[in-house]
C-alpha positions as CSV (number, residue, x, y, z in Angstrom):
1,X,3.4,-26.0,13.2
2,X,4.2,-22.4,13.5
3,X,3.4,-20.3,16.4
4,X,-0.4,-19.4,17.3
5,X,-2.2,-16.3,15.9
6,X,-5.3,-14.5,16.9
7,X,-8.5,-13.9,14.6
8,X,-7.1,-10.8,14.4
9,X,-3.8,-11.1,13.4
10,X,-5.7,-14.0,10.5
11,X,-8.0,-11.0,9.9
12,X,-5.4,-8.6,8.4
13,X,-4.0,-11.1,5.7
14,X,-6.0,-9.9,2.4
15,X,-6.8,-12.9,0.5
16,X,-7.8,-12.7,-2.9
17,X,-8.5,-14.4,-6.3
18,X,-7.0,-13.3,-9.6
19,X,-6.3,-14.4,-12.8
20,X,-3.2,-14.6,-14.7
21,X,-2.9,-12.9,-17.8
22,X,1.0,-13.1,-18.5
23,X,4.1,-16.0,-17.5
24,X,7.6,-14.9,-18.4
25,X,10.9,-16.8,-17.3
26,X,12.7,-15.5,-14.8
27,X,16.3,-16.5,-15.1
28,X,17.9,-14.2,-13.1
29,X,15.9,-15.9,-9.6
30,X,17.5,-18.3,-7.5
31,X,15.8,-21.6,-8.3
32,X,13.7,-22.0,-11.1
33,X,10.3,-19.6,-11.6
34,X,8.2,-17.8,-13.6
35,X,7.2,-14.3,-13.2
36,X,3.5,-14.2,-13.3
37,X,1.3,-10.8,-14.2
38,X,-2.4,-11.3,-12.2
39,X,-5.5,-9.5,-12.7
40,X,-7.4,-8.4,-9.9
41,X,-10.2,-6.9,-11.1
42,X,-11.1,-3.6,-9.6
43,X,-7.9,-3.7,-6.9
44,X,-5.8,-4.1,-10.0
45,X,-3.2,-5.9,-11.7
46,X,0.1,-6.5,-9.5
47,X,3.3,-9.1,-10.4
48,X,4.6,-12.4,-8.6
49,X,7.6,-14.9,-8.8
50,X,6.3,-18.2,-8.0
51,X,8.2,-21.5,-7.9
52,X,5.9,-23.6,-10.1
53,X,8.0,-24.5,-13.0
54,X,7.9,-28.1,-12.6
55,X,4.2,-28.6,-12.5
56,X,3.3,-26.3,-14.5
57,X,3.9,-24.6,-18.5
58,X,3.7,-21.0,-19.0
59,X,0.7,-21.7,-21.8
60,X,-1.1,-23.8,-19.2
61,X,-0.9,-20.7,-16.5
62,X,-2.5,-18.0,-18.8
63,X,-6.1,-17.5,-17.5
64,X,-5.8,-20.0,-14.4
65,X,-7.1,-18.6,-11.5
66,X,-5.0,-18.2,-8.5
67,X,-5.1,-17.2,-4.7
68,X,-2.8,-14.3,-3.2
69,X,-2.1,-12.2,-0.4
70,X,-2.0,-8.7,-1.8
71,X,-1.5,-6.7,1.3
72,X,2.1,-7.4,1.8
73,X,4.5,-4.8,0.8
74,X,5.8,-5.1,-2.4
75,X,9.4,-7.4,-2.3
76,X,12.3,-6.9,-4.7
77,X,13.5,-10.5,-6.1
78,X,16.8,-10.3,-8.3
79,X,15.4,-7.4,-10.7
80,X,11.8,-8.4,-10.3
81,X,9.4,-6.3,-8.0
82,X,7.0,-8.7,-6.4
83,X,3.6,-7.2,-5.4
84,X,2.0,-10.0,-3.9
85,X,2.2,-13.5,-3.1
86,X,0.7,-16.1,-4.7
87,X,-0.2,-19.4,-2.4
88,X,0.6,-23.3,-3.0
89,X,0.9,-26.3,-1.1
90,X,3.8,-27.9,-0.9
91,X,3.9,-31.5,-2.0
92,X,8.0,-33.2,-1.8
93,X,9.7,-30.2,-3.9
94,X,6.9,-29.1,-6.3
95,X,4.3,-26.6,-5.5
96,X,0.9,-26.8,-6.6
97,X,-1.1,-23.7,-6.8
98,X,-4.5,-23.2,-4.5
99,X,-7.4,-21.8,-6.6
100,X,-11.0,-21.8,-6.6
101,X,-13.0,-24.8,-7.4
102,X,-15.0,-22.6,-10.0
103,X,-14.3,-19.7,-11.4
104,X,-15.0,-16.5,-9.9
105,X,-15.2,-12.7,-10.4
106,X,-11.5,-11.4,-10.1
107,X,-10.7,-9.7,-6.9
108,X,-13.1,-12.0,-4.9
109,X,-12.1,-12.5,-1.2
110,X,-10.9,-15.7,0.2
111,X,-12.2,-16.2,3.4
């Protein structure tokens, strides 16, 4: 377990649900991943790498909602300029994406 947080500190991480609307390899990263192009809604559209290529086929990804952190500043990964971070558990080596059991409007918060 990591270290203990206040409400506070929990309080400043901006969840939020978008939807993906492009997948493109990404064979420049490190291990294998896709880089993904989410809509926000009204906050916008902003790009993540994610990890997910075993689980998961770029035509299977398009329109799948997805939760991320959008308040982290933006991270440069190989040529690829991350905006946000998209959230998984992690089961043995594979990641499986967290999402809303329904769908929802774009830009929704997760708290």
């Amino acid at each position: 377990m990591s270290e203990t947080i206040s409400f506070n500190d929990f309080a400043k991480v901006d969840l939020r649900v978008g939807t993906i609307i492009a997948v493109n390899d990404f064979p420049e990263a490190k291990k294998p991943a896709y880089q993904l192009t989410i809509d926000f809604g009204d906050l916008g559209v902003k790009k993540s790498s994610a990890q997910i290529t075993t689980l998961y086929s770029k035509k299977e990804l398009i329109n799948k909602q997805i939760i991320a952190v959008i308040n982290f500043p933006k991270k440069q990964i190989a040529k690829f300029m991350s905006g946000c971070l998209v959230l998984g558990a992690v089961n043995a080596k594979d990641v499986i994406l967290l999402k809303p059991e329904t769908k929802v409007r774009n830009g929704s918060t997760v708290t």
